[in-house]
C-alpha positions in Angstrom: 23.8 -2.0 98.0 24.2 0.4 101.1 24.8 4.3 100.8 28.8 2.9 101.0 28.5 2.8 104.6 26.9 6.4 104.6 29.4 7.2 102.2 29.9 11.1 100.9 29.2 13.6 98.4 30.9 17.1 97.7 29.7 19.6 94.9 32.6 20.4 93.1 33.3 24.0 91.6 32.9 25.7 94.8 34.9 27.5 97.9 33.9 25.9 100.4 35.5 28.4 102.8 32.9 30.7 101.5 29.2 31.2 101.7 26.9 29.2 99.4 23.6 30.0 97.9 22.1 26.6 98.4 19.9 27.1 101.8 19.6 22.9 102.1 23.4 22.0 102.6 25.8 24.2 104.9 29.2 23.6 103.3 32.2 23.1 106.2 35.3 23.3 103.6 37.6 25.2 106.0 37.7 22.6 108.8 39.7 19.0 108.4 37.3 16.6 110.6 38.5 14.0 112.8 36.2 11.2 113.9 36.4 8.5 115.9 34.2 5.5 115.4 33.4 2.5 117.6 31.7 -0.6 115.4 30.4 -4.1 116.5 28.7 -6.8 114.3 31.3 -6.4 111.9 33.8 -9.3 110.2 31.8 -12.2 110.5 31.3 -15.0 107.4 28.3 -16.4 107.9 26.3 -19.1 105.6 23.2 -20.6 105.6 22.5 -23.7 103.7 19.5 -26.2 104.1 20.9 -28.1 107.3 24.3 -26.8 107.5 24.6 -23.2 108.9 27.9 -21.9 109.3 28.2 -18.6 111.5 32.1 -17.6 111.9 33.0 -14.2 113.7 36.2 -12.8 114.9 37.4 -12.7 118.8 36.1 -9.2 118.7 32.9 -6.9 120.0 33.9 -4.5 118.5 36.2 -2.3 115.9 37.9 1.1 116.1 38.0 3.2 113.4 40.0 6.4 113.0 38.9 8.8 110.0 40.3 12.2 109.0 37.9 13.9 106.0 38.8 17.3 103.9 36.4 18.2 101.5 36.4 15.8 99.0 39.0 13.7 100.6 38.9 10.9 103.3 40.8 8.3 104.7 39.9 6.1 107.5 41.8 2.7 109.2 40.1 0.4 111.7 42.1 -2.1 114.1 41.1 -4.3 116.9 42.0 -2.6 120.7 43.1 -5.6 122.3 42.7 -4.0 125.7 38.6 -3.5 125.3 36.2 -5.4 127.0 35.2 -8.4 124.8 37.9 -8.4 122.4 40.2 -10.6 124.7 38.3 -13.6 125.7 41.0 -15.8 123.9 40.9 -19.0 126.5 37.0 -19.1 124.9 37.4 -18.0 121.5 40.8 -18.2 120.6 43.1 -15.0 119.2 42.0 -12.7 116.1 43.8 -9.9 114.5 42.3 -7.7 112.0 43.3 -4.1 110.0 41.7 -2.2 107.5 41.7 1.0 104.7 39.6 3.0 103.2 40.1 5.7 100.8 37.2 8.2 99.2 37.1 10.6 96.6 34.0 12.7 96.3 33.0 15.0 93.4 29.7 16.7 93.0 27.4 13.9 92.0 29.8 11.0 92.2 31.0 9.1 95.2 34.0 6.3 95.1 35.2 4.3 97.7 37.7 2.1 97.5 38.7 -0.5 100.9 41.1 -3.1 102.6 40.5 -5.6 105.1 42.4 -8.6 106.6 41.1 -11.0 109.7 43.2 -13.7 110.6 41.6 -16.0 113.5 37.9 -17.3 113.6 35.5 -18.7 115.9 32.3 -21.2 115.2 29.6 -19.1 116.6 27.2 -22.0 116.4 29.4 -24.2 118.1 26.2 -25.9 120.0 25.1 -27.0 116.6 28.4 -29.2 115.9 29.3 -30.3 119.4 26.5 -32.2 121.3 27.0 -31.2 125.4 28.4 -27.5 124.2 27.6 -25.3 126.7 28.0 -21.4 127.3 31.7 -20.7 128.4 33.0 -23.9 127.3 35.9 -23.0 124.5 34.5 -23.0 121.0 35.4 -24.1 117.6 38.3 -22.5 116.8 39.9 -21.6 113.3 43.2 -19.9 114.5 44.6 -19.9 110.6 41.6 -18.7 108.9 42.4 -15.5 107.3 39.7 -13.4 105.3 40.6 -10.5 103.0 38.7 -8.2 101.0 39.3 -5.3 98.5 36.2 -3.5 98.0 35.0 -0.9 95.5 31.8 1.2 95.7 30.7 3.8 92.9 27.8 5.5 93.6 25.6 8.6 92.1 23.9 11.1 94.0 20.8 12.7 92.1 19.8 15.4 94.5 22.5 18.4 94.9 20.0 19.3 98.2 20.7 16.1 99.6 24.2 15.7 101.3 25.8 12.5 101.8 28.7 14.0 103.6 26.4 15.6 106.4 25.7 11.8 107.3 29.0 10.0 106.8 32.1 12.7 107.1 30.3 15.6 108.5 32.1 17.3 106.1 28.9 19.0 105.5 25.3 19.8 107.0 22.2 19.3 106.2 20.1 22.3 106.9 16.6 21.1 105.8 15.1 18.2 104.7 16.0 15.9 102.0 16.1 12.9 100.0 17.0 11.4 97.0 17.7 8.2 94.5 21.2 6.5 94.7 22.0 4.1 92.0 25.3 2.0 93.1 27.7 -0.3 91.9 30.0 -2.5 94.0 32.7 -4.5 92.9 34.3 -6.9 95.4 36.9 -9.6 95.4 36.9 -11.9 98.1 39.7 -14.5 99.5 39.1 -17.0 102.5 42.0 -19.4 103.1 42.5 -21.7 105.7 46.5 -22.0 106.3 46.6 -25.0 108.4 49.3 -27.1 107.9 49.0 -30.0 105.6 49.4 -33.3 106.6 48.6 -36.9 105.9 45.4 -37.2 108.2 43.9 -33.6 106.9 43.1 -31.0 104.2 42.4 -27.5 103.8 40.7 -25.1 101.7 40.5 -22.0 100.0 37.8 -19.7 98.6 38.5 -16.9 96.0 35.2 -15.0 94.8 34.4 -12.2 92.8 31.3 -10.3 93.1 29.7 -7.9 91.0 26.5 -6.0 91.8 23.8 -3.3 90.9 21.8 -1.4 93.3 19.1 0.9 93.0 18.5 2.8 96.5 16.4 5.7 98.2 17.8 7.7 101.1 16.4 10.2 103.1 17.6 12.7 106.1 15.3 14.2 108.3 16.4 17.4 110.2 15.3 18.7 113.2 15.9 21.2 115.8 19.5 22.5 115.8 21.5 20.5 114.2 19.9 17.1 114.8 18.7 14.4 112.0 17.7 11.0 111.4 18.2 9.0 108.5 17.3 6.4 106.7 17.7 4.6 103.3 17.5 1.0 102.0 19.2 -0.9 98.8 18.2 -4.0 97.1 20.5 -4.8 94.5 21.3 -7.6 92.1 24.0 -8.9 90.5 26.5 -12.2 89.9 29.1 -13.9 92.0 31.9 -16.4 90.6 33.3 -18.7 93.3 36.8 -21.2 93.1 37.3 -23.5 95.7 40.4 -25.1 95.6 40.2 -28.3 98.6 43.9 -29.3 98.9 45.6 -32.6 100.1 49.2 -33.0 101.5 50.1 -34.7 97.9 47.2 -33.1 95.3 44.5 -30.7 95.2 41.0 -30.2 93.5 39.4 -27.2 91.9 35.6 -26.1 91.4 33.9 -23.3 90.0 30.7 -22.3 89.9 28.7 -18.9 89.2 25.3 -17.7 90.7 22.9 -14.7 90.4 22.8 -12.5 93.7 20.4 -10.7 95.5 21.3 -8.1 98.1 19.3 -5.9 100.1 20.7 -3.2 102.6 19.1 -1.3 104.5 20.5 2.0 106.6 19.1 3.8 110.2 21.3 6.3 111.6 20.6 9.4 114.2 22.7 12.1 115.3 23.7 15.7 115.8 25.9 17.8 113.8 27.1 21.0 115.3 29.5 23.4 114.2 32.5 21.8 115.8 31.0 18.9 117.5 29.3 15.8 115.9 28.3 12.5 117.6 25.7 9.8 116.7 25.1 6.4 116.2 24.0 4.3 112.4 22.9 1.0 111.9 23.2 -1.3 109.1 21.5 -4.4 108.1 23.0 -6.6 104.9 21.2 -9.8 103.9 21.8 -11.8 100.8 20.9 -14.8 99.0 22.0 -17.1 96.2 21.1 -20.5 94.4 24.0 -22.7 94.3 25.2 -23.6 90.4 23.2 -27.3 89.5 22.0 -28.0 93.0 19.1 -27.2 95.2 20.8 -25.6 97.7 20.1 -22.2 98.3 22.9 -20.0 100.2 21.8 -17.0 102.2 23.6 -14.4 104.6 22.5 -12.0 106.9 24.4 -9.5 108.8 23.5 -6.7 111.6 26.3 -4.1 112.2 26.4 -0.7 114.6 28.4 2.1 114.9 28.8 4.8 117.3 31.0 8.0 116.7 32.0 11.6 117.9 34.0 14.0 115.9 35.5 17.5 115.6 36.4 19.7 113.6 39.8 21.5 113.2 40.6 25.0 111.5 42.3 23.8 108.0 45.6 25.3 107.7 45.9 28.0 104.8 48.6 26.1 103.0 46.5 23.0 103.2 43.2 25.0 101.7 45.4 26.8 99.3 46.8 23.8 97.8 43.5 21.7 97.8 42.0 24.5 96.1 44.7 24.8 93.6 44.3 21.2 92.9 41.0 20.5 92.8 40.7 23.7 90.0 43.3 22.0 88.0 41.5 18.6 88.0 37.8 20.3 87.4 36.5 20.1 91.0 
């Protein structure tokens, strides 16, 4: 599995407002970060089977995403800006809406994400493949009632306390020197696809409700340079199960299937950027790419998926009532 999308790590027992002894990690407890992100290559359900590929995307180039990270705290929601270049095509695409949240709490070795997402409207990307004479900018196939929503969990464990996964995802940290380390992950994820046409007598519908459970074992590294700039890199291949129902429904009866299948993920991370003492920009990539046999058929089902994100950020003197009472807290939890 993926760092949790660059996900982050803060050693607990400390004052962060404080100096530290630790020469690799510069700890930036006192400021409350705010970052704004700009993603693309995001929210698409994508299949490939032997002779049917099916590659569905929202009417949207890109995401924003608005984060706010405090020490061990973060919280971040993404939406789609109507008014941006690409994300209004409708005529051609047809209309999509889409919302998420994401929540993390960050100890010393142990990061947890949890997330929400919700996209309603879909587009065939491979229209050409369904629709002999397609050509680009004719209208293509449309799925204005598909809607797609996840909840999401990630627990991860950081082995290396000179290796700081906040100085790549929050920048509530930064990495002073060179480091690496091993990443074992866990993601839980429940899936549900639903197409909400209306019923009638001449058509049907279906719905997909999956649950997938999976184990990865991944290496990350950040390279520093120069004053404040890094790169980093890190891949996770992972294994694990996914249980699938399908419910095809009629105007006057439905059918149910289940099946279950071993999964194999791999993910693989590239991000560069610089991290100052107020300002931080950069830019990450992700790529995801899984596969699965299909329960008592040949078939094999894969996905592949390549996502980007640019960012900038700064960071805010915390208020003393808001360190104050974060500190009191965290001492009364064991932070």
């Amino acid at each position: 599995m993926s760092i949790m999308s660059f996900a982050q790590t803060v050693p607990a027992g400390f004052d962060s407002t404080k100096p530290q002894n630790d020469a690799s990690i510069e700890y930036m407890g006192h400021f409350i970060n705010l970052k704004l992100s700009q993603l693309a290559g995001l929210n698409r359900l994508a299949v490939h089977n032997a002779g049917n590929d099916v590659d569905l995307a929202i009417n949207a180039q890109s995401v924003t995403r608005i984060g706010v990270s405090y020490r061990f705290i973060s919280f971040a929601i993404k939406y789609i800006p109507k008014f941006l270049p690409g994300n209004d095509d409708d005529a051609i695409k047809g209309k999509s809406s889409g919302t998420g949240y994401s929540f993390n709490v960050n100890l010393k070795h142990w990061q947890q994400e949890l997330s929400y997402s919700r996209n309603k409207g879909y587009f065939l990307k491979n229209t050409a493949a369904y629709r002999p004479g397609w050509q680009t900018g004719d209208p293509y196939l449309q799925f204005p009632l598909l809607v797609n929503t996840v909840y999401e969990g990630i627990t991860a464990y950081n082995f290396n306390n000179r290796f700081s996964v906040n100085a790549i995802a929050t920048q509530t940290e930064r990495q002073l020197k060179s480091a690496g380390s091993f990443m074992p992950t866990l993601l839980y994820r429940y899936q549900i696809t639903d197409d909400q046409t209306a019923l009638t007598t001449s058509n049907s519908s279906q719905k997909s409700n999956s649950f997938e459970l999976l184990v990865g074992a991944g290496y990350h590294y950040n390279f520093v340079f120069g004053k404040g700039f890094y790169l980093a890199l890190g891949a996770t291949p992972g294994i694990g199960f996914v249980h699938t129902t399908l419910t095809t429904r009629y105007l006057v009866e439905h059918f149910v299937s289940r099946q279950s299948n071993v999964i194999f993920r791999v993910d693989g991370n590239a991000g560069a950027g610089f991290n100052g003492k107020r300002f931080f920009a950069g830019a990450y990539f992700r790529y995801s790419a899984a596969s699965f046999n299909q329960h008592r058929t040949t078939v094999v089902s894969k996905e592949a998926n390549l996502s980007g994100q640019i960012f900038a950020g700064y960071r805010l003197q915390a208020p003393k009532w808001l360190a104050s009472n974060v500190t009191a807290v965290g001492n009364k939890i064991g932070l």
